[in-house]
TIZA-302256 format. One record per residue (C-alpha): z, y, x; residue in one letter. Coordinates in pm, whole numbers, padded with zeros to 5 digits, always signed. Layout:
BEGIN
ZYXa/...
***
This chain:
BEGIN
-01696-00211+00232x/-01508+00091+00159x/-01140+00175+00197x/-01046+00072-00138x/-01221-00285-00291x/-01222-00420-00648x/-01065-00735-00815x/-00794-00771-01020x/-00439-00687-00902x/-00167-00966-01018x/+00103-00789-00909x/+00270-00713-00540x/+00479-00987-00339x/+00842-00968-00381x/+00892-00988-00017x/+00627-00731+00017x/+00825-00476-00249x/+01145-00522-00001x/+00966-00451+00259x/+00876-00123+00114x/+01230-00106-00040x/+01363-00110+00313x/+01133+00090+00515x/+01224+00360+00238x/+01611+00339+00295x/+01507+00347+00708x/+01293+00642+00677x/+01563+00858+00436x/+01608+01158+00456x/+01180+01207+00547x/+00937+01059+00296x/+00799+00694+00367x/+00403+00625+00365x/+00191+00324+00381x/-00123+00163+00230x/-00129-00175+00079x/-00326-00454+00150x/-00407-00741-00089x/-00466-01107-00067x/-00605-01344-00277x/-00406-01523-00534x/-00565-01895-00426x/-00485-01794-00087x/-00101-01741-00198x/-00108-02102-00367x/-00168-01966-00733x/-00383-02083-00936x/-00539-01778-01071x/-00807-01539-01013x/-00740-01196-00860x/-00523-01079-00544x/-00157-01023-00512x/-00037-00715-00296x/+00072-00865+00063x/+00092-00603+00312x/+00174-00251+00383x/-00037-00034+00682x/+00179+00248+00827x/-00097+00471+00956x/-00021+00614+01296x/+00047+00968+01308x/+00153+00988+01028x/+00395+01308+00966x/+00709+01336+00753x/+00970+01540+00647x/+01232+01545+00290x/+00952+01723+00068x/+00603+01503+00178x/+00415+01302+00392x/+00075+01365+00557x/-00184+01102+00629x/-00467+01146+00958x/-00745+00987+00709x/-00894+00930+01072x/-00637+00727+01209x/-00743+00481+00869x/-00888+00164+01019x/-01304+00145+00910x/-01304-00101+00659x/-00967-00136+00524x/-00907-00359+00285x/-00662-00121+00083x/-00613-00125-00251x/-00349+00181-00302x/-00033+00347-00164x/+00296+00333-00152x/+00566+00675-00029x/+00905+00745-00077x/+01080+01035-00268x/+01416+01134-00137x/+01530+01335-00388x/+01521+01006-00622x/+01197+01127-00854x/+01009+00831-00968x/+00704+01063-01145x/+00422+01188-00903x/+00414+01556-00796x/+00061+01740-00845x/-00004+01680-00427x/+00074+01344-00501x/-00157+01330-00789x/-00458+01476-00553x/-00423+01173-00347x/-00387+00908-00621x/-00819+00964-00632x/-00850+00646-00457x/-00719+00238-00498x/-00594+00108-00780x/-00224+00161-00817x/+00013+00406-00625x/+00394+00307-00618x/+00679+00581-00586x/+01011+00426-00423x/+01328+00688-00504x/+01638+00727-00371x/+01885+00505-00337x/+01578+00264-00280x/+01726-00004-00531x/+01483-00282-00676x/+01507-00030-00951x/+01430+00251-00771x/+01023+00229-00806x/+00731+00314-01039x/+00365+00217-01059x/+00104+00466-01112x/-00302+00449-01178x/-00536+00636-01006x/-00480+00936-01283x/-00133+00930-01202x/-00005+00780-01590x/+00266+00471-01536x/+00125+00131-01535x/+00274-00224-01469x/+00281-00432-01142x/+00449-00755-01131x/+00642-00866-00891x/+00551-01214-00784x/+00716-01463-00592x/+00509-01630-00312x/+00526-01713+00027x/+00319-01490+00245x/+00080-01578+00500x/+00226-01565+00874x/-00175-01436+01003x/-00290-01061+00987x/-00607-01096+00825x/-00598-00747+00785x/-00655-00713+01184x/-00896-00972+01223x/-01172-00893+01418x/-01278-00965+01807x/-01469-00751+02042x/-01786-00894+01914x/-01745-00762+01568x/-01627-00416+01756x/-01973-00460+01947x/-02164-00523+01596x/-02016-00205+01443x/-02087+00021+01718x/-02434-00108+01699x/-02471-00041+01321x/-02430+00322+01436x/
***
């Protein structure tokens, strides 16, 4: 499995969106960067198909300052389950910039939080870096990392796929 995997986004977790909302405001005056993580819908209690944005990986290393924020691909865990990104723009822009468009390549949707980092203060973007809709759903999130799960044996059968 690659970084990014398919199925149909529903729409990110409210709490999830804060969380973003909030890690913005923290990080201000420097950009904010993350990843998101998905889960699936059944596994949220709805009764639909797809997967609901859950989780946000903050990828360490990562460097910022007011005008970007730069990702160590390396420090990516092999076989994320991410299905976009998510950064901050202090100077309140909600439209990517063209280095933001050269990373929007990947995932399926790519959220821009601006200044003041209200609940109004974010846009969705598409791999191609044109608006699109994400829902914001209510739903209780899981209290487990699935996104971490893994023991030494699976460690030991990755090393030996090598």
């Amino acid at each position: 499995m690659g970084l990014f995997r398919s199925s149909e986004l529903l729409g990110i977790a409210r709490e999830t969106l804060d969380f973003v909302l909030e890690a913005s405001r923290d990080a201000h005056p420097n950009e904010y960067m993350g990843f998101f993580a998905d889960t699936p819908a059944s596994d949220l209690g709805l009764d639909r198909r797809g997967t609901v944005i859950t989780d946000v990986l903050v990828v360490p290393g990562t460097e910022s300052n007011p005008y970007s924020a730069t990702v160590k691909e390396h420090q990516i865990p092999a076989g994320g389950k991410t299905v976009g990104s998510v950064h901050s723009h202090p100077n309140g822009v909600l439209r990517p910039s063209d280095a933001d468009l050269r990373t929007f390549h990947a995932g399926k949707v790519h959220v821009i939080v601006g200044h003041p980092y209200g609940r109004r203060d974010w846009r969705a973007f598409d791999r191609d870096g044109d608006r699109t809709s994400l829902d914001v759903i209510d739903v209780e999130l899981p209290d487990d990392d699935a996104f971490f799960d893994f023991d030494q044996a699976d460690i030991d059968a990755e090393l030996d796929d090598q």
